[in-house]
Every structure is written in structure tokens, then in C-alpha cells.
C-alpha positions as CSV (number, residue, x, y, z in Angstrom):
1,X,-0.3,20.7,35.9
2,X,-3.0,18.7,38.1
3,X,-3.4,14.8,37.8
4,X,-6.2,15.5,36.3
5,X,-6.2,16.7,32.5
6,X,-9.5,18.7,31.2
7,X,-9.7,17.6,27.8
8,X,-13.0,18.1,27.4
9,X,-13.5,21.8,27.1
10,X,-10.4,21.5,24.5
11,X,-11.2,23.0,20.7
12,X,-10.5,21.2,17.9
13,X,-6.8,22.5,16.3
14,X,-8.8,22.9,12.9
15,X,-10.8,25.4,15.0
16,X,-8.0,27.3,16.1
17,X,-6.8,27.7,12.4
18,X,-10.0,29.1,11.3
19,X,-10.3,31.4,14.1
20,X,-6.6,32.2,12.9
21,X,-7.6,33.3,9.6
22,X,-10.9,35.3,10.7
23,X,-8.6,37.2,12.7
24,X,-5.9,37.6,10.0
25,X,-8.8,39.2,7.7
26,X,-9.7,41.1,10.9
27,X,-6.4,42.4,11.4
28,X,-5.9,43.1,7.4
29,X,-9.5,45.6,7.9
30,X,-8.0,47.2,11.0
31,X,-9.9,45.2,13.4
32,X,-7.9,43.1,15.6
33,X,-4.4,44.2,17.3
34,X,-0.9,42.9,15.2
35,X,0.5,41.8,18.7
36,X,-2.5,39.9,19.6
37,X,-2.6,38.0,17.1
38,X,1.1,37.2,16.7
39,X,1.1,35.7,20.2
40,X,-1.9,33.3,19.8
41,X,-0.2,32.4,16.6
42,X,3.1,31.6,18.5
43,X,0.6,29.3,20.8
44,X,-0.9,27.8,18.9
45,X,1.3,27.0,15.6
46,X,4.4,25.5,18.0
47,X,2.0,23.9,21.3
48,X,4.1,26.1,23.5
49,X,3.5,27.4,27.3
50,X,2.2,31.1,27.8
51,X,5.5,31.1,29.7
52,X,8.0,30.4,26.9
53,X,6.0,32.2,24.7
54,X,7.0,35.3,26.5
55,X,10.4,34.1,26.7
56,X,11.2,34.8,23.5
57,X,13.7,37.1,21.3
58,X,13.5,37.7,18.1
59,X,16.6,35.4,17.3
60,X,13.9,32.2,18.4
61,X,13.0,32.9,15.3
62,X,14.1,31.2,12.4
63,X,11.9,33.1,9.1
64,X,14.9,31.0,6.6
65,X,14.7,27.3,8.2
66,X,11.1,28.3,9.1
67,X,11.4,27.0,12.9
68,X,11.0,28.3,16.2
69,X,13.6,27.9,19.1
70,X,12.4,27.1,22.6
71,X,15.4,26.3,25.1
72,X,16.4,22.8,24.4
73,X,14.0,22.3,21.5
74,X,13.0,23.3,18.3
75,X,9.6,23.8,16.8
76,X,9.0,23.7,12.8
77,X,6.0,25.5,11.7
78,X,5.4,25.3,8.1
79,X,2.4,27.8,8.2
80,X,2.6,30.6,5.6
81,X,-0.1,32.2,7.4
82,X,2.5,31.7,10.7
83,X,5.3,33.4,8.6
84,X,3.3,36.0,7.4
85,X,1.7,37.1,11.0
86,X,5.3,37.2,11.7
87,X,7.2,39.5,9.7
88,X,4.7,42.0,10.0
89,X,5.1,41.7,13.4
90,X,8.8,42.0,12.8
91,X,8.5,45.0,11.4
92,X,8.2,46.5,14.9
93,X,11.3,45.5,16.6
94,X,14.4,47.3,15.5
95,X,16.7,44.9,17.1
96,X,16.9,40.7,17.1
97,X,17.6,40.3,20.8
98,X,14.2,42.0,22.0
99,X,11.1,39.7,23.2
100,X,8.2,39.3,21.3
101,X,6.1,40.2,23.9
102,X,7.3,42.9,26.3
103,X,4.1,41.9,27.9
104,X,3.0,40.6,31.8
105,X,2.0,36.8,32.2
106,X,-1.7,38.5,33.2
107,X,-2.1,40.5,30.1
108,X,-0.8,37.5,27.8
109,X,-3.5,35.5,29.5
110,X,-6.3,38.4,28.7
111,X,-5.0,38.5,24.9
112,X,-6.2,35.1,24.6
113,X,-9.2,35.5,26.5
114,X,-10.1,38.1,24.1
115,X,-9.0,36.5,21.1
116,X,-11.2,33.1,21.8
117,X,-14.1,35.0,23.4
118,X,-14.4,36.6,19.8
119,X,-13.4,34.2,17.4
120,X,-14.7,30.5,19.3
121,X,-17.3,32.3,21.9
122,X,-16.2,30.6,24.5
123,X,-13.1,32.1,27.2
124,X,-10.2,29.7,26.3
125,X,-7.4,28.5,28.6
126,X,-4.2,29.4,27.0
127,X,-2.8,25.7,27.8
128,X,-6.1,24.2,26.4
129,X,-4.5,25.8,23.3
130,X,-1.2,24.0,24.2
131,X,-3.4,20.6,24.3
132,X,-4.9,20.9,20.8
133,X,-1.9,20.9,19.4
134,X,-0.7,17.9,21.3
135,X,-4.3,16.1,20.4
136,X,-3.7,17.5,17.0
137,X,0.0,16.3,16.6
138,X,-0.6,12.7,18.4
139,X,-3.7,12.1,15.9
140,X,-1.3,13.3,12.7
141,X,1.9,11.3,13.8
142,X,0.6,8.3,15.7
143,X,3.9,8.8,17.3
144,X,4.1,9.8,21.3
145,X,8.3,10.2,20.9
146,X,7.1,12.5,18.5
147,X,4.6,15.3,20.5
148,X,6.6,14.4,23.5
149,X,9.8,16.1,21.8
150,X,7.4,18.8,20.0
151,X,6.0,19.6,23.7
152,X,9.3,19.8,25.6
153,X,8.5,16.8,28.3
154,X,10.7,15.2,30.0
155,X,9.0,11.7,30.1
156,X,5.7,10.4,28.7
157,X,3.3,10.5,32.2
158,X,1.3,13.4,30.7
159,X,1.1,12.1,27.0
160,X,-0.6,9.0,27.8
161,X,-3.6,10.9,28.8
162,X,-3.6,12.4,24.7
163,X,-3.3,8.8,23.8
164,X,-5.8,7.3,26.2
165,X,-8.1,10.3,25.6
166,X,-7.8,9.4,21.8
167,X,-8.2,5.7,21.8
168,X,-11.3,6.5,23.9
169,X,-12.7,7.7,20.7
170,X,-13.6,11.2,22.0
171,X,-13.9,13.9,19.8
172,X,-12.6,17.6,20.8
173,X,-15.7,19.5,20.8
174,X,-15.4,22.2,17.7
175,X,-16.7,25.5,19.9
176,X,-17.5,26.8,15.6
């Protein structure tokens, strides 16, 4: 990451769920793509990196406790819309060790391009995705040990720019 966070150009997280569910009804009248939408799920229901999203195996997945496992730390995701997106994506993979995504780091990238050119107009950085959550979790919580855990740092240097960006008073701009 650069010292210098862009926050501004950030969508709100209630954005992201509405664009969510407009491509859930999409997908339900045959017109977005299953996989598409299952990764921008993953990103933006757990805050995760485009990286560790493709790192994934089925057996990340927790559908029982409802949680998703990313190396040292564990995600909960109490989204029905989440679970729903993701045993029909399920339904693909004959075995629990396979990844998610069989997918490059380039064409991840372009799925999420796609999916926020259509449903918030405006091409979307997959870890602006990653800082909506954290805006999103940090406003929800109040509590930095919190998102810090959620987000997989290692020490609160980045976080502080979430907190100072909030106490600020700025508001995420909503891209609707």
C-alpha cells in the first residue's frame, strides 16, 4: 500500500450491498455470471485482499458456523444473501479442496471492474472495496482492535487513517 490512502473515491458499504442484490436479481434472470458475483461477494462481505480471495478452497468455507477462513484469521459473515451466492456457487465444485476462483489476479481485477462499472457506474478498485468494509466496520464497532483483527494487520499504522478519516467527518461518497 502507498503512505497515502485514497479514501475519497471509496463507495459507501450500503452501496456495495445494494449493488449486491441488483446483481443477485440479475443473476436470478440470467443476466450476470454465478462466478462473478460470488467473488465480489467474497470481497466485499469479509474486507479481504483480491489476493486471498483467490487463495481460497472450498474448506475456507464454513456454510454451518457461517465464517470464512483466511490464514491466521477468521471472518464471520452473517449475510443470507452471502450464504445463498454461495452454495449456488458450490454447486460447481465436486471437491472441498479446489479454489474458488481458478482464476488469474488480472481477470479477478476485470470481474470487479465489470461488476462496479454496471452496478455503481464508476470502475472500482478492488481494495477500495476492501476499505469500505473497514470504514464500514470501524463506524459499526467504534473499535480499531476490532477491524484491525477483521482486516488481518499486523499493527494499527494503516487503521488510524479509517479513524482519522472518520473523525474528520467525511462522508464516503454513495456512487448510487
Amino acid at each position: 500500500m502507498k503512505n497515502d490512502l485514497k479514501l475519497d473515491d471509496v463507495p459507501r458499504y450500503e452501496v456495495l450491498l445494494r449493488a449486491i442484490d441488483r446483481a443477485w436479481e440479475d443473476l436470478e434472470r440470467g443476466k450476470h455470471r454465478l462466478k462473478d458475483l460470488a467473488l465480489v461477494s467474497i470481497l466485499i462481505f469479509t474486507g479481504c485482499r483480491l489476493g486471498e480471495a483467490l487463495k481460497l478452497t472450498w474448506n475456507d468455507i464454513d456454510f454451518e458456523a457461517k465464517e470464512v477462513r483466511f490464514n491466521q484469521r477468521v471472518v464471520k459473515v452473517d449475510s443470507e444473501l452471502f450464504w445463498n451466492i454461495m452454495k449456488r456457487y458450490r454447486r460447481r465444485f465436486p471437491r472441498r479442496d479446489m479454489r474458488l476462483f481458478d482464476i488469474t489476479d488480472r481477470q479477478a481485477r476485470n470481474m470487479v471492474y465489470k461488476f462496479s462499472k454496471r452496478y455503481l457506474r464508476v470502475k472500482l478498485r478492488p481494495h477500495a472495496i476492501r476499505h469500505s468494509y473497514a470504514i464500514f466496520i470501524l463506524k459499526k464497532t467504534k473499535d480499531l482492535e476490532a477491524v484491525r483483527r477483521l482486516l488481518g494487520h499486523s499493527d494499527y499504522k494503516w487503521l488510524k487513517y479509517y479513524l482519522n478519516y472518520i473523525q474528520e467527518g467525511k462522508e464516503v461518497k454513495g456512487n448510487e
